[in-house]
C-alpha positions in Angstrom: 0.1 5.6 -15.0 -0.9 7.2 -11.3 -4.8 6.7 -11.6 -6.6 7.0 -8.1 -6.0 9.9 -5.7 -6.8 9.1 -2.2 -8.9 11.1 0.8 -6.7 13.1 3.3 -6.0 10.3 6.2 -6.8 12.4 8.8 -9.6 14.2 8.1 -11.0 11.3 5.4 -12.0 13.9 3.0 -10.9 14.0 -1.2 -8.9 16.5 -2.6 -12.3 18.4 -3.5 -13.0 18.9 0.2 -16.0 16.7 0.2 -16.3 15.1 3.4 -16.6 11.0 3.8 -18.1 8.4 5.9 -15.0 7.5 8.6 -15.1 5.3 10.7 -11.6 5.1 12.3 -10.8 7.2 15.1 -9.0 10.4 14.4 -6.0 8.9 16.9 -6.1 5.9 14.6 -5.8 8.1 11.2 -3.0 10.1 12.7 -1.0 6.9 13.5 -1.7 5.6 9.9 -0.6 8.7 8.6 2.6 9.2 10.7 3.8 5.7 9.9 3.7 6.3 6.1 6.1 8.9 7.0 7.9 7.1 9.1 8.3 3.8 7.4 9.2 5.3 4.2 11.8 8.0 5.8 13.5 4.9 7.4 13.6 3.4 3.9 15.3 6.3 2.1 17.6 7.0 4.6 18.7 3.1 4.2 18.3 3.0 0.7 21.5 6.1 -0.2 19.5 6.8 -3.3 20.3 8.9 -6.4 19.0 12.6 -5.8 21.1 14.1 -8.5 18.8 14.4 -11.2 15.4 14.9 -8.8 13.4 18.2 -8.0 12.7 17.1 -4.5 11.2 20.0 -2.7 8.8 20.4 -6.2 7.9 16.8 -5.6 6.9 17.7 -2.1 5.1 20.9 -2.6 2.8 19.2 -5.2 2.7 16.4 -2.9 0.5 18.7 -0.4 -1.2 20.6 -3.3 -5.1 21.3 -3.2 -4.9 18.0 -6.2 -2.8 15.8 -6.7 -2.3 16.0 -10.6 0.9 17.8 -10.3 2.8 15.1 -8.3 1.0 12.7 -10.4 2.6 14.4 -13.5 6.4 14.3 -12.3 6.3 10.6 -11.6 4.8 9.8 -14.8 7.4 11.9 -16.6 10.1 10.5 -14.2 8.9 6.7 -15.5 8.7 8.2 -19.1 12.2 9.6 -19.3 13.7 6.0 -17.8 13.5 6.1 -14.1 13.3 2.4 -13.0 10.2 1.6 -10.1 13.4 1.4 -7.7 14.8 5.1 -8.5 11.1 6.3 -8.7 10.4 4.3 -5.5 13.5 5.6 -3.4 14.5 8.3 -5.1 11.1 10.2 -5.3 8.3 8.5 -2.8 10.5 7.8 0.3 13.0 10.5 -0.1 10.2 12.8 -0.1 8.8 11.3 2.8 12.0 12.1 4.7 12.3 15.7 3.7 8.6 16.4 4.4 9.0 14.4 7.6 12.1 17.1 8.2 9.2 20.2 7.4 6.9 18.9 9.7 9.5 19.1 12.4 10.2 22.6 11.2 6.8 23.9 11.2 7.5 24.3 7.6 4.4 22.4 7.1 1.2 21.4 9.6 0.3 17.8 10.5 -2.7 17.8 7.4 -0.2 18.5 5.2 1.5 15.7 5.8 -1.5 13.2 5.8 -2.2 14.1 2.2 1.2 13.6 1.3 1.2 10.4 2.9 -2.4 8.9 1.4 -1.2 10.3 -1.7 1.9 8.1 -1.9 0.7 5.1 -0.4 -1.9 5.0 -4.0 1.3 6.3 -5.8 3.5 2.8 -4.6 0.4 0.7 -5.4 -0.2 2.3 -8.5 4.3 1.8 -9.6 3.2 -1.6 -9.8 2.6 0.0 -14.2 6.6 0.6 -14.2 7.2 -3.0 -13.4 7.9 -5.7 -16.3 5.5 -8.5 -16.7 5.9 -11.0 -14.4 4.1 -14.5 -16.4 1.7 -16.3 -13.9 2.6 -19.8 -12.8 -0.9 -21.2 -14.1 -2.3 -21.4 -10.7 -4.6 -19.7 -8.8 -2.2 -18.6 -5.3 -1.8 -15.9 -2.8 0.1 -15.4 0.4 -2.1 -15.2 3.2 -0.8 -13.9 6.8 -1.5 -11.9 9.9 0.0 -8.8 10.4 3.0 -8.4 13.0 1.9 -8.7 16.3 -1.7 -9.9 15.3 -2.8 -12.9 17.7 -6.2 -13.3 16.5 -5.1 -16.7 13.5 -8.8 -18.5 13.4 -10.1 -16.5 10.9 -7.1 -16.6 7.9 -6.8 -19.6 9.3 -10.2 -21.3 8.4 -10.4 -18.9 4.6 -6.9 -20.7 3.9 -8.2 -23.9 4.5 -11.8 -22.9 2.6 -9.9 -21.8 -0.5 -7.5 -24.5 -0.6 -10.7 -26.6 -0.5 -11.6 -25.0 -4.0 -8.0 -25.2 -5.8 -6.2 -22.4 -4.3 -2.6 -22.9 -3.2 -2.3 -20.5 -0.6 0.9 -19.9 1.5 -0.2 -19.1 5.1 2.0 -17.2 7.5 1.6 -16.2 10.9 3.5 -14.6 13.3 6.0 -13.3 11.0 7.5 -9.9 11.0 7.9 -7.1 8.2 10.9 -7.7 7.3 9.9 -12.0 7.3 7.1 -11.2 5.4 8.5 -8.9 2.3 11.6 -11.6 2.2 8.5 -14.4 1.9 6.4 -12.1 -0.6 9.8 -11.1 -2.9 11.3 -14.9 -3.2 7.9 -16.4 -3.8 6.6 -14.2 -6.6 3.1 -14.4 -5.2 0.7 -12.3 -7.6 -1.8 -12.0 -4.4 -1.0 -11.5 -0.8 -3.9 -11.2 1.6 -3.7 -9.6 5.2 -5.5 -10.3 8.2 -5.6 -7.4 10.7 -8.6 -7.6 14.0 -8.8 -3.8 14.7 -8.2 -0.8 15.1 -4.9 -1.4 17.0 -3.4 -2.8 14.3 -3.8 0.0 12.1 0.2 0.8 12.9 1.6 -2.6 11.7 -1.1 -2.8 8.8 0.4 0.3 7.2 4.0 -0.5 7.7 3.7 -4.0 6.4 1.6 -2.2 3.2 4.5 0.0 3.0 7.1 -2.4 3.2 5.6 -4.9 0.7 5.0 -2.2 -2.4 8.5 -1.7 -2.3 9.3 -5.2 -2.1 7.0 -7.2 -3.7 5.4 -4.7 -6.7 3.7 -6.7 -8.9 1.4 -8.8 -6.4 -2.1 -7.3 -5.5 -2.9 -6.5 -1.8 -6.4 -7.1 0.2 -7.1 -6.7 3.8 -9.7 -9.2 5.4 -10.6 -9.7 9.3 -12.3 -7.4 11.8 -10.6 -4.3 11.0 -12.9 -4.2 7.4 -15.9 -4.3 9.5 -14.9 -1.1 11.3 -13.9 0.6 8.5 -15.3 0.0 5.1 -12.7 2.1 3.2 -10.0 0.7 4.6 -8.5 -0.5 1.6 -8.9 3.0 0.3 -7.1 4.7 3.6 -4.0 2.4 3.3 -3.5 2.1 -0.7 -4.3 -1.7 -0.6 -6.1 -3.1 -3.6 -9.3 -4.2 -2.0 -10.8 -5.7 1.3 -13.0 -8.2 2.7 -15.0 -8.9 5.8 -17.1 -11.7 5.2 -15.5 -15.2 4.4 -17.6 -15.1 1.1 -16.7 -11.8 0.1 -13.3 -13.2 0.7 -13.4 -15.8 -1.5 -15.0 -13.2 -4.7 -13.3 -10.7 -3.3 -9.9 -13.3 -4.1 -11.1 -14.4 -7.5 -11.9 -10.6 -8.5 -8.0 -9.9 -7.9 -7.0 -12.9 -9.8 -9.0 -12.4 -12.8 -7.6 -9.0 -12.7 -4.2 -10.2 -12.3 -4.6 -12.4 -15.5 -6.1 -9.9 -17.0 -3.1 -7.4 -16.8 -1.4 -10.5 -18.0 -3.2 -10.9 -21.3 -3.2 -7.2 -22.1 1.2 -6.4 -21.6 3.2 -7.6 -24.5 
């Protein structure tokens, strides 16, 4: 089910040590990684999810292994024995979240530990999108588009909304909204793409918390990141668990129509 691992945040490296191009400032990777934590702590400890039957601090410990197949392997045996994406959601990613969040302020655990653990369940909420039922597709190509919270810069979303509308897209634009605006929007309209426009490096905070937010609330739709932010980092999709990202206003418009053949696709292939 769980099928891409993801570099450490803030170093950028794979779970073989092999370093990678970064292009982010360290103080931006820290922030990324500390609002994983964060956002997803605030989410268990709002959620009073069901611990009873869950190993937590094993779930933690193989969150910050050397690999990741061992945390890999206790979600997928969690989703096999009947754990909902909710319980595996709450119960497992943002509960462990908390209590490494706790360890950290301990010194049970050092600050690297905790970006693995937090790259490694950002890809582990975009990958649960497996343990959802099929959703059937409208018979449309759509996507929410919008800029992430506090994100002034509107021309460019602005001008790929109007382009793919142009080309039979029905694309619902939001600007301005906040996180919790934005996964009410994305859960009530069922939208199997949404697209987010971040400038730079600045955004980098609300970018992962709106990431965050919307794999818990909207699961089945596909995320991409577009705007000036891809241009300084190329693996920026990678870093925050999104599903892919796009610079250029033609690579937005593939980049678009790659997700949604995908998304019909996974359509096709689910009973």
């Amino acid at each position: 089910m769980l099928t891409v691992d993801t570099p450490i945040i803030v170093r950028a490296i794979d779970d073989t040590m092999h370093g990678q191009e970064r292009r982010l400032s360290d103080a931006s990777l820290l922030v990324m990684a500390q609002e994983v934590i964060a956002r997803l702590s605030y989410i268990a400890r709002n959620a009073n999810a069901d611990l009873s039957d869950v190993d937590l601090d094993a779930f933690c410990i193989a969150l910050v292994e050397p690999t990741a197949d061992q945390a890999r392997r206790i979600v997928t045996l969690a989703h096999e024995r009947g754990a909902t994406h909710e319980k595996l959601c709450l119960s497992y990613i943002a509960a462990a979240a908390q209590r490494l969040g706790e360890w950290w302020e301990r010194d049970i655990i050092h600050f690297s530990d905790m970006a693995i653990a937090a790259g490694r369940m950002l890809h582990m909420l975009r990958d649960l999108r497996m343990a959802m039922p099929r959703v059937p597709l409208r018979g449309q190509r759509e996507a929410l588009f919008a800029t992430v919270p506090g994100e002034q810069h509107v021309l460019g979303v602005t001008m790929a909304t109007d382009i793919l509308r142009s080309k039979g897209w029905h694309i619902d634009l939001q600007v301005g909204r906040s996180e919790a605006e934005l996964c009410q929007i994305a859960r009530e309209g069922g939208y199997p793409i949404i697209g987010l426009s971040a400038s730079g490096a600045d955004r980098v905070r609300a970018l992962t918390r709106v990431i965050v937010e919307l794999r818990v609330a909207a699961p089945r739709s596909l995320i991409f990141i577009s705007g000036n932010i891809v241009q300084i980092d190329r693996d920026i999709a990678v870093r925050t668990g999104a599903d892919a990202a796009a610079a250029s206003m033609d690579h937005c418009v593939d980049t678009l129509e790659s997700l949604y053949q995908a998304v019909l696709s996974a359509d096709v292939s689910v009973p």
